[in-house]
N, C-alpha and C positions, 0 to 999 in steps of 0.2 A: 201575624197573618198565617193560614192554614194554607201550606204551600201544595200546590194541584198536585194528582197524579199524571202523570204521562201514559195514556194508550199510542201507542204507535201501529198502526197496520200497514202490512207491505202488502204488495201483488208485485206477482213476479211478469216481465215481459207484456207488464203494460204501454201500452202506446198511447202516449198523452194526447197527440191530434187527431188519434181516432173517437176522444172520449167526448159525452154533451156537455160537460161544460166548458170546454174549450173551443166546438170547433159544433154547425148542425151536424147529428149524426142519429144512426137509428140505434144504436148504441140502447139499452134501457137499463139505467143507474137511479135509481129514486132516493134510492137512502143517501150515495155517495153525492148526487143532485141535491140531497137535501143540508148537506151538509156545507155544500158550496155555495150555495146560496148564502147561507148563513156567517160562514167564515170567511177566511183569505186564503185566495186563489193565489197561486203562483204559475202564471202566463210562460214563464221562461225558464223551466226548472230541466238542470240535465244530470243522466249522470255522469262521471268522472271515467268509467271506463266502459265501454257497451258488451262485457260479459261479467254472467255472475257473479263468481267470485271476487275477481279484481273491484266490479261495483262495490261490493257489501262491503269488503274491507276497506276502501275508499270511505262510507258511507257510514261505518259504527268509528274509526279512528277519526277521519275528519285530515287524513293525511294521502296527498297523492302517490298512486301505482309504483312508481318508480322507489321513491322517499322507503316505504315499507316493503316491496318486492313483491307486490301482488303483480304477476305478469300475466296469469295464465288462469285456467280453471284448476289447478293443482298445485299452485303457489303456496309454500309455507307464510300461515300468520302467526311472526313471531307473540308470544305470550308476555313480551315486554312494552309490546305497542300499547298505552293508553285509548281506550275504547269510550267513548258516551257510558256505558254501564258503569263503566270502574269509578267514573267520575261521581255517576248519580249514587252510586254504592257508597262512596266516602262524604258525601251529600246524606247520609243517611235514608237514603229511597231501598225500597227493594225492590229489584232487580231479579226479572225472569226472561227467555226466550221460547214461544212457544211456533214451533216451524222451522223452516229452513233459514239460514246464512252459507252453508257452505264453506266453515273454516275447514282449511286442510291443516293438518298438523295435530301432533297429541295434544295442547289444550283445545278444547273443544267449548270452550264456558268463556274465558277472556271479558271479565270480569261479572258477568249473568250468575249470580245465585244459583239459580236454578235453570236448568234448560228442561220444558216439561215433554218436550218430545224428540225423538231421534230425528237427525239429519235424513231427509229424500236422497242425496246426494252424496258419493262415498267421501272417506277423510283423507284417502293417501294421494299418494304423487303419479296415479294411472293416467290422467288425464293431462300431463307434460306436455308442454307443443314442442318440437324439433326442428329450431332453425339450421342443424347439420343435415338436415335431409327432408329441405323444402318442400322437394316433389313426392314426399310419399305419403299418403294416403291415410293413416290410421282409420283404422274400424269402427275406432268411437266416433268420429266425427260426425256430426251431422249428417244425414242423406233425407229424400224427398220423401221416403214413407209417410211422417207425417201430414203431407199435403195429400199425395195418393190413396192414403188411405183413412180422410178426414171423413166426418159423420159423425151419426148419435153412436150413445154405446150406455151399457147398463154400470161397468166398473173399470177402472184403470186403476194403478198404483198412486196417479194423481189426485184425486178421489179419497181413495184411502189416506192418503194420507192429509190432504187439506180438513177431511170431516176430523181426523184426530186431532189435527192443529187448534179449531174451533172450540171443539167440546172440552180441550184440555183448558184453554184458556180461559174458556166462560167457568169452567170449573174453579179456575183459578180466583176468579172474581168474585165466585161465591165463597171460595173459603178463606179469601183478605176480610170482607166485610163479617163474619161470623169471628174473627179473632180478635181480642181484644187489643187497644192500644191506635194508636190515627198516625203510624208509620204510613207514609205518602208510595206508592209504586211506581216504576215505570216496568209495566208488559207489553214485549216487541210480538205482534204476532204477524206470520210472516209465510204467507199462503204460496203454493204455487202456480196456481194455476193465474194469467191465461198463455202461460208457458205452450208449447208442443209438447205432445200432440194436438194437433187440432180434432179432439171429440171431446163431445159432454152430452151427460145422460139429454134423453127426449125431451122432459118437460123445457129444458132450456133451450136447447137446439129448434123445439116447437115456437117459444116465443120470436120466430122469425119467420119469415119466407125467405124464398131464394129471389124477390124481387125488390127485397127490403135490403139486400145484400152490395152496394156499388164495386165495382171490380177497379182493378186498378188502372192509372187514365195514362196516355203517351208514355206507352214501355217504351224505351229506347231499346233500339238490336245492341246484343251482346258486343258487339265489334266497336261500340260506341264509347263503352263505359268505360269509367278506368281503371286501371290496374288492381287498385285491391278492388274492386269491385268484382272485376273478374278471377282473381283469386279465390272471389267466395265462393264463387257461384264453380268454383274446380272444389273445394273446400265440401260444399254438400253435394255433390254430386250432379249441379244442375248443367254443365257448360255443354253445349249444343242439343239439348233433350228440349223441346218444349213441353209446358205442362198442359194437359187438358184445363177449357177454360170451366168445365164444370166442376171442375175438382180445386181449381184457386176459389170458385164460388163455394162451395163445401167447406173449406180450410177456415175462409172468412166468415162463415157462417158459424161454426164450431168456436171460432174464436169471440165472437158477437156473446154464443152464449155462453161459451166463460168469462166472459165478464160480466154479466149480469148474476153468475155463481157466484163472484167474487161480493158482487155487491148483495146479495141476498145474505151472506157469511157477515158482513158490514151489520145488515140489519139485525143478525141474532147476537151480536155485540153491545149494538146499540139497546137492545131491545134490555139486556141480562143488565150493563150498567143503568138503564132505569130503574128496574126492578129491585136493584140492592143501594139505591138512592146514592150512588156514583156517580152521575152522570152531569150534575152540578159543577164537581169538585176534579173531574179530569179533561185533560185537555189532548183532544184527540187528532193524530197526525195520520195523514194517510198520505202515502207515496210507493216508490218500485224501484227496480234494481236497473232495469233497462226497457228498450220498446222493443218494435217487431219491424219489420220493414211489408211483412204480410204480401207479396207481392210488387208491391211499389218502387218504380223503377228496376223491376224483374227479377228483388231480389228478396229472401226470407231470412227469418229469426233478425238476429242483430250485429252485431259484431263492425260496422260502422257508424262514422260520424252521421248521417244523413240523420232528419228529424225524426222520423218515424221509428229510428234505432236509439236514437239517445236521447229524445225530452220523453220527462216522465212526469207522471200525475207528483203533485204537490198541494196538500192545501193542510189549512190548521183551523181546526175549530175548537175556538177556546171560549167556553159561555160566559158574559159579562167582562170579557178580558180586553176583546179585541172585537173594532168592527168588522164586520162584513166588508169586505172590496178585494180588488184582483191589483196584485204585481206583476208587472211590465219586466223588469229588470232579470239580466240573464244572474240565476243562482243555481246553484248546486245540492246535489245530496251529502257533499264532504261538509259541508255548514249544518248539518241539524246536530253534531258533535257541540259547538259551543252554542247553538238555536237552545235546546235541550239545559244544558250546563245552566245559560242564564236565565232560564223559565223556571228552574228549580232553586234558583236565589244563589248561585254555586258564580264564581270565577273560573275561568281556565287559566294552568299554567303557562303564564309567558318564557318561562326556561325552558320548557319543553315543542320542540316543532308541531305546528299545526298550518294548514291550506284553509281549511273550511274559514267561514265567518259568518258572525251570528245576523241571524236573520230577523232578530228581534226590532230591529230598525223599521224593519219594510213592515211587521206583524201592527206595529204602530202607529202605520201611516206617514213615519218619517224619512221616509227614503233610507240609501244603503248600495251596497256595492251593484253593479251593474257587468258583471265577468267571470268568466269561468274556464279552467282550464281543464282538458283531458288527457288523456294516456291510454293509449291501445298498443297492447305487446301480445298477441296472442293467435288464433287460427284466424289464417289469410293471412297475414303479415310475414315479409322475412326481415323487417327493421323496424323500428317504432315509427308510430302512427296518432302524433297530437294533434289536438283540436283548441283554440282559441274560441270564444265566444264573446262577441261586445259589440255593444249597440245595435247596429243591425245591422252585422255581419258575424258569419261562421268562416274560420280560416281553419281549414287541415295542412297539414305538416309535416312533409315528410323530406329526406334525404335521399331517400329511393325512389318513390314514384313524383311525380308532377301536384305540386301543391294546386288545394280548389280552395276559392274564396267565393260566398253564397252572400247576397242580401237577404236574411232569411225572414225579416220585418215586411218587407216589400215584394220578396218570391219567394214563398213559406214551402213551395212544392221544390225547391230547388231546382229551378228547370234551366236557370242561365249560369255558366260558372263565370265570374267576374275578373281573374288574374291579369287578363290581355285589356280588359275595359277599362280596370280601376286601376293603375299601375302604381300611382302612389300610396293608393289602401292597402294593395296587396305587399308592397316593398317596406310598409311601416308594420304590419302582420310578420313577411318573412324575420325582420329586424328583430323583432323582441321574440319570436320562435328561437330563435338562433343562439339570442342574449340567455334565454333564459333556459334549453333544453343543450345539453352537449351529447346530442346523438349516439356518437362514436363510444363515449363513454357506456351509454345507460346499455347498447345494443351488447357491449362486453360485459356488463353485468347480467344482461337477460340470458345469454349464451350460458354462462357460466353458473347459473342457478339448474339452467334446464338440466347441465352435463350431470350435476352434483345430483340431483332431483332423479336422474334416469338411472344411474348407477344404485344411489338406495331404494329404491322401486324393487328395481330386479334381486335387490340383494333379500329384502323384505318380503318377497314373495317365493323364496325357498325356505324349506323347513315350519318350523310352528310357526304359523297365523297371527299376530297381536294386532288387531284391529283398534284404528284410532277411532271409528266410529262411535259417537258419545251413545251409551245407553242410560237412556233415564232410570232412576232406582224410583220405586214405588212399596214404599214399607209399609206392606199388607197390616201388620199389625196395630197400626193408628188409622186403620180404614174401618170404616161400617162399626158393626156391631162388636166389641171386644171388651173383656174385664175387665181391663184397667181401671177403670172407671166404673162410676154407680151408670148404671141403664138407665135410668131418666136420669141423670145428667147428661149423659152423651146425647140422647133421642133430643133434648130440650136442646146443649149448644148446637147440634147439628141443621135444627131447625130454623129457619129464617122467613119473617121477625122472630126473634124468639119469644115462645110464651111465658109470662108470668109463672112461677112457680107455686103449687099449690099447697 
């Protein structure tokens, strides 16, 4: 049997219930709509840790934050962690990444053949968080320009770089199908946007009004929220500043249409694997790294448990493989590691640690785990910050702040916290939090990486420059037009269908 390729597409700081096939929205996804329709929906999909880096590495190993030491957005990933690639690699697949992951550390490939474009985001250890000096401020951190200064716009570095993410890939696709041999692929392409800033060129920003835009509904006052909450909102600069309500209408409006970027980027995917009669033979995943909170309940970007920060789009469309229908069941992005593995006819290593689980159960209509766990060690927090998920309830975790337990089945908006109501859910929640996380421990390893991390930073950053940032190599001389070859032979393989020789 002619084992499928795997396309994978991410969006980054997508927010699943903001999207139309989860939830009415003016939202406008036709291609990623059409694709839901068709496949299976994942209702319950979160990620493992609600900032980018920690998500991704969570999300190509299939092992949680703590387990590998993805803490932060500057967390080294070691090059010994087994990755979905390396696996599909020894599977005989080839194995490319075209866009962002944001591994920090000099391997920057971690088992990816090829990476066809540079990382958006730098490689080194500048972005450390510092639990020795809670209260202070870093530069890099988030602040509210982006909302302030949301709109259309003609170019950003966002932009730049998602159009080179695309055209490398569809490139890609065209030059798997012109070479010979029916070696099977997995290409991860992995957009950024609908990231912040909130702009995107007119034509998208136009497919909406500012009447088509709903604002966010019972902000609670800042005085109300809890503690990381309020953390963040000191974190990007928001705590006693209110925002103008035209400029959250703006932010969300910008964000509306980069998502419909995202998805029009979808379409010229979709479009290029018909074209080179692909589109049979690969089976296409589309998901994201984390959500946005956009507002809701007062607060922006991600970096908490709340739904609109950590369920992310999920769906599989695999033609002739799998019906159409939607999963209920809370799963994870740490599962498309063995999801992947066994689509590709591959086993995972049972001697080797792994969290995720294969989602091949639910892809078949026969049910499958129902839970997930999280880890947040990062900006806002000065201890770790877990999240439970099962059945229908959401338990966060902490040692520091005041644990929230959410019926999130039955109050999807999170407006009631349950700990004082449900006292035996929340006391059999605290129980296996306790059983299964030793706080005190992980919070002296998160310590202990930052210290190590901040010392070679500074040390790295005197004298000669050696940047970990991956640059793709492009050997001009097996491009375009070159001698090596007869000129109609090159002009013929290069062409697709190829013609007949005369």
């Amino acid at each position: 049997m002619k084992r499928k390729n795997i396309l994978f597409i991410m969006a980054d700081q997508m927010a699943a219930p903001m999207l139309p096939f989860y939830a009415p929205s003016a939202i406008k996804l036709p291609n990623l709509s059409r694709l839901a329709n068709a496949g299976v929906v994942f209702d319950a999909a979160y990620c493992n840790s609600p900032l980018c880096a920690p998500s991704r590495f969570t999300l190509v190993s299939g092992q949680l934050p703590s387990k590998i030491g993805a803490y932060d957005n500057a967390a080294d990933f070691p090059a010994d962690i087994p990755t979905y690639a390396h696996y599909l690699r020894r599977l005989g697949y080839r194995t490319a990444l075209s866009g962002k992951m944001h591994f920090c550390g000099p391997d920057q490939l971690h088992g990816y053949e090829e990476r066809l474009t540079s990382d958006i985001y730098p490689a080194d250890y500048g972005w450390a968080v510092n639990w020795d000096e809670p209260d202070v401020r870093p530069s890099w951190y988030h602040n509210m320009s982006s909302v302030l200064q949301a709109g259309p716009c003609v170019r950003t570095n966002q932009l730049d770089f998602d159009e080179e993410v695309v055209f490398k890939a569809q490139q890609y696709l065209f030059d798997h199908i012109r070479e010979a041999g029916d070696q099977p692929f997995c290409l991860t392409v992995s957009m950024t946007h609908p990231h912040d800033p909130y702009t995107i060129p007119k034509p998208f920003w136009d497919m909406y009004r500012d009447e088509d835009i709903p604002l966010p509904q019972n902000v609670p006052s800042q005085d109300q929220l809890d503690p990381h909450s309020q953390r963040l909102l000191k974190v990007y600069d928001l705590w006693g500043k209110p925002l103008p309500v035209d400029k959250i209408r703006d932010a969300r409006r910008a964000y509306f249409g980069a998502c419909s970027y995202i998805d029009s980027n979808v379409g010229k995917l979709l479009q290029t694997l018909e074209e080179t009669g692909l589109a049979d033979d690969t089976i296409i995943v589309f998901s994201g790294d984390h959500g946005d909170m956009l507002g809701e309940r007062g607060l922006w970007y991600k970096m908490h448990w709340f739904e609109m920060s950590a369920r992310v789009p999920l769906l599989v469309y695999a033609p002739g493989q799998f019906k159409a229908g939607r999963v209920s069941a809370a799963v994870s992005t740490a599962d498309l590691l063995p999801t992947f593995v066994e689509l590709a006819g591959g086993v995972v290593d049972n001697c080797l640690p792994l969290d995720g689980r294969s989602l091949v159960g639910h892809l078949k209509g026969e049910g499958g785990h129902d839970e997930v766990f999280g880890e947040y060690m990062a900006e806002g927090t000065n201890s770790p910050l877990m999240m439970i998920r099962r059945g229908d309830y959401k338990f966060i975790y902490s040692e520091s702040d005041p644990c929230l337990l959410f019926d999130v089945k039955n109050d999807p908006q999170e407006r009631e916290e349950l700990s004082q109501a449900l006292p035996e859910v929340f006391s059999r929640f605290l129980a296996q939090a306790r059983e299964r996380w030793d706080i005190p421990v992980i919070h002296s390893q998160v310590l202990a990486s930052q210290r190590r991390r901040r010392l070679v930073y500074q040390a790295l950053t005197q004298g000669t420059l050696k940047s970990w940032d991956h640059q793709p190599l492009v050997d001009a001389s097996q491009q375009y037009m070159r001698n090596h070859i007869d000129l109609d032979d090159l002009e013929r393989k290069a062409r697709y269908p190829q013609p007949c020789p005369y």
